[in-house]
N, C-alpha and C positions, 0 to 999 in steps of 0.2 A: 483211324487213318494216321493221326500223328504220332500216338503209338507206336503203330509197326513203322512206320518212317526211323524212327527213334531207335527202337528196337534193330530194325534192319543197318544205323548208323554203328551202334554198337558193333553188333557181328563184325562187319568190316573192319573198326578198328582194332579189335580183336583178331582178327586175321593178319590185320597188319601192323602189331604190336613189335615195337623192336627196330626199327628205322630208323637209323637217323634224319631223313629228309623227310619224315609225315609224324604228325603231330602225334604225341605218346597219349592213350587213354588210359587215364590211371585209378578212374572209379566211375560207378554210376550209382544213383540215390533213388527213390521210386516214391513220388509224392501218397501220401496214406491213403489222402482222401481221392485223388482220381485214378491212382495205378499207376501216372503217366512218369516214364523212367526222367533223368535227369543228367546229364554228361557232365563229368570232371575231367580237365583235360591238364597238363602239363600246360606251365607261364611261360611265356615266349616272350622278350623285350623286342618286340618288335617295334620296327620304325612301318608308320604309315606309309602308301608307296609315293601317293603325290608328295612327300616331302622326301622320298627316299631317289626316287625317279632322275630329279635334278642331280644329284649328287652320284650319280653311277659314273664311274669309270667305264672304260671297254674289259677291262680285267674284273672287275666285279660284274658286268653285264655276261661275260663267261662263264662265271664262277658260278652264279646263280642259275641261270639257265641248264647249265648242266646239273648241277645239284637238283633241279625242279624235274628234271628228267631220268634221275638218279631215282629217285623217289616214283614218279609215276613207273620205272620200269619194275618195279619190285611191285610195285601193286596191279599191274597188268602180269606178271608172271603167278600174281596169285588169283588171277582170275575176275580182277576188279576195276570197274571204269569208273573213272572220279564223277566225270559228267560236268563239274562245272571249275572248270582253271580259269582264274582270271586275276589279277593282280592282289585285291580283296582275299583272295580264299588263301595267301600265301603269304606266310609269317617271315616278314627277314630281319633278324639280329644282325643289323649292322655291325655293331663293335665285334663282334665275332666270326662274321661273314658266312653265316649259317642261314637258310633258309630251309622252311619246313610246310607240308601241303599240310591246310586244314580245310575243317568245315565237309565233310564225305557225306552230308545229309542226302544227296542226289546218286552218290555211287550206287551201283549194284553190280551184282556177280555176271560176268559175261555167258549166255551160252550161243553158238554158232547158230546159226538160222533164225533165232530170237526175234520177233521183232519188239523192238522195244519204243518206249514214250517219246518224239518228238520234244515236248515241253519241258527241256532241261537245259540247261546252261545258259548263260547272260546272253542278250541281244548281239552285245560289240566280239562275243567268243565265239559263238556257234558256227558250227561248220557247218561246209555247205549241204550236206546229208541231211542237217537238221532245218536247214530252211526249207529245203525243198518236201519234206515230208516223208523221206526215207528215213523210216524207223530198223534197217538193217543194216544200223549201224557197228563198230566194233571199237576199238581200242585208238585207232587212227582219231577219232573226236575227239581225246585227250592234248592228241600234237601237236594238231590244228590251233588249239585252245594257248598251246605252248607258245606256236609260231606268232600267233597275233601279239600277245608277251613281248614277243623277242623284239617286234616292228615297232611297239610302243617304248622300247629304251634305246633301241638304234638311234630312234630316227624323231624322239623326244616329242611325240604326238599320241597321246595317250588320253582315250582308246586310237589305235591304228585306223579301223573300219568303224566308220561312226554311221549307221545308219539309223534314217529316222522310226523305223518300224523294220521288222522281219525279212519285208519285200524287199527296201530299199537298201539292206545289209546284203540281200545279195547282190544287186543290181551294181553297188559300189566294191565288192568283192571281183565281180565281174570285170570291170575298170579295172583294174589294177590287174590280176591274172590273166586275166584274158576272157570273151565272151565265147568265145569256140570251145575251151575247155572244160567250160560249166554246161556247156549245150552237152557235150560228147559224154561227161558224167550222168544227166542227166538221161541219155539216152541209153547208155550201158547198162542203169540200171532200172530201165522202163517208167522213168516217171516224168509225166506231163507237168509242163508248169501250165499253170496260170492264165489264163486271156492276159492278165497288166503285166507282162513281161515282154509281151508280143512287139510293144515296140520301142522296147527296152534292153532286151537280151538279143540282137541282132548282130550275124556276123560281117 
């Protein structure tokens, strides 16, 4: 399994080789004794974000954002969902004001009707698709993942949506957008929540 994980990370960077906004793979090694590949990636000076966070301007919170989205457009035009955006997965060289997506171990190749793994991306990122258990999802759980990003350098509260488990990330998603609009999503795309929302997601 971690193989093909590995394997499948590969592929994708391979695919999306050439970028300036996602991390360059520039070799892989394959241990003798278990087969199991190894990733070489291109050195990125990045600054960590809790230390980088404080220090954003609203011009470098542009800059970045859009570069981060620069880079996911090129890999959704190739067919690829990162799966997991969150501050962590994205390299920023401050002195140069470059920012680069890594870490693609969770991406996979999108196909339409798919349905794919719920069990991807961090608590404080996941869109609401992925809390609610709609695995038909698409390229929009990328943006989503972006926009929480964006709330956390705005607004210097970082994670944005903190909730304490799966449930209660959506519950406090709910707050903040609104409870009618996660009901209406929820029901466009026929899925039931829960009895513990019952009186919690109420309009």
């Amino acid at each position: 399994m971690k193989r093909a994980k590995i394997k499948r990370e590969i592929q994708v960077l391979e695919t999306l080789r050439g970028h300036p906004r996602i991390v360059t793979l520039l070799d892989y090694v394959v241990d003798p004794s278990t087969r199991t590949p190894a990733i070489v990636m291109e050195y990125v000076r990045n600054v960590e974000f809790r230390t980088l966070y404080p220090l954003l301007t609203k011009d470098d919170i542009r800059r970045y954002i859009h570069q981060i989205l620069e880079g996911l457009s090129f890999a959704h035009s190739r067919g690829i969902i990162h799966r997991d955006i969150k501050p962590g997965n994205v390299l920023f060289d401050h002195e140069a004001r470059r920012a680069k997506i890594a870490d693609w171990g969770l991406a996979d190749f999108y196909l339409p009707h798919k349905a794919y793994n719920v069990r991807v991306a961090s608590r404080y990122f996941k869109a609401p698709e992925l809390l609610v258990g709609n695995g038909l999802y698409d390229y929009q759980l990328d943006v989503w993942s972006v926009g929480c990003m964006l709330a956390g350098m705005m607004f210097a509260r970082e994670p944005f949506f903190k909730g304490a488990d799966n449930q209660d990330q959506l519950v406090k998603i709910a707050k903040f957008i609104g409870t009618e609009e996660v009901l209406a999503y929820c029901s466009s795309c026929g899925v039931k929540l829960e009895a513990y929302y019952d009186d919690k997601l109420v309009k």
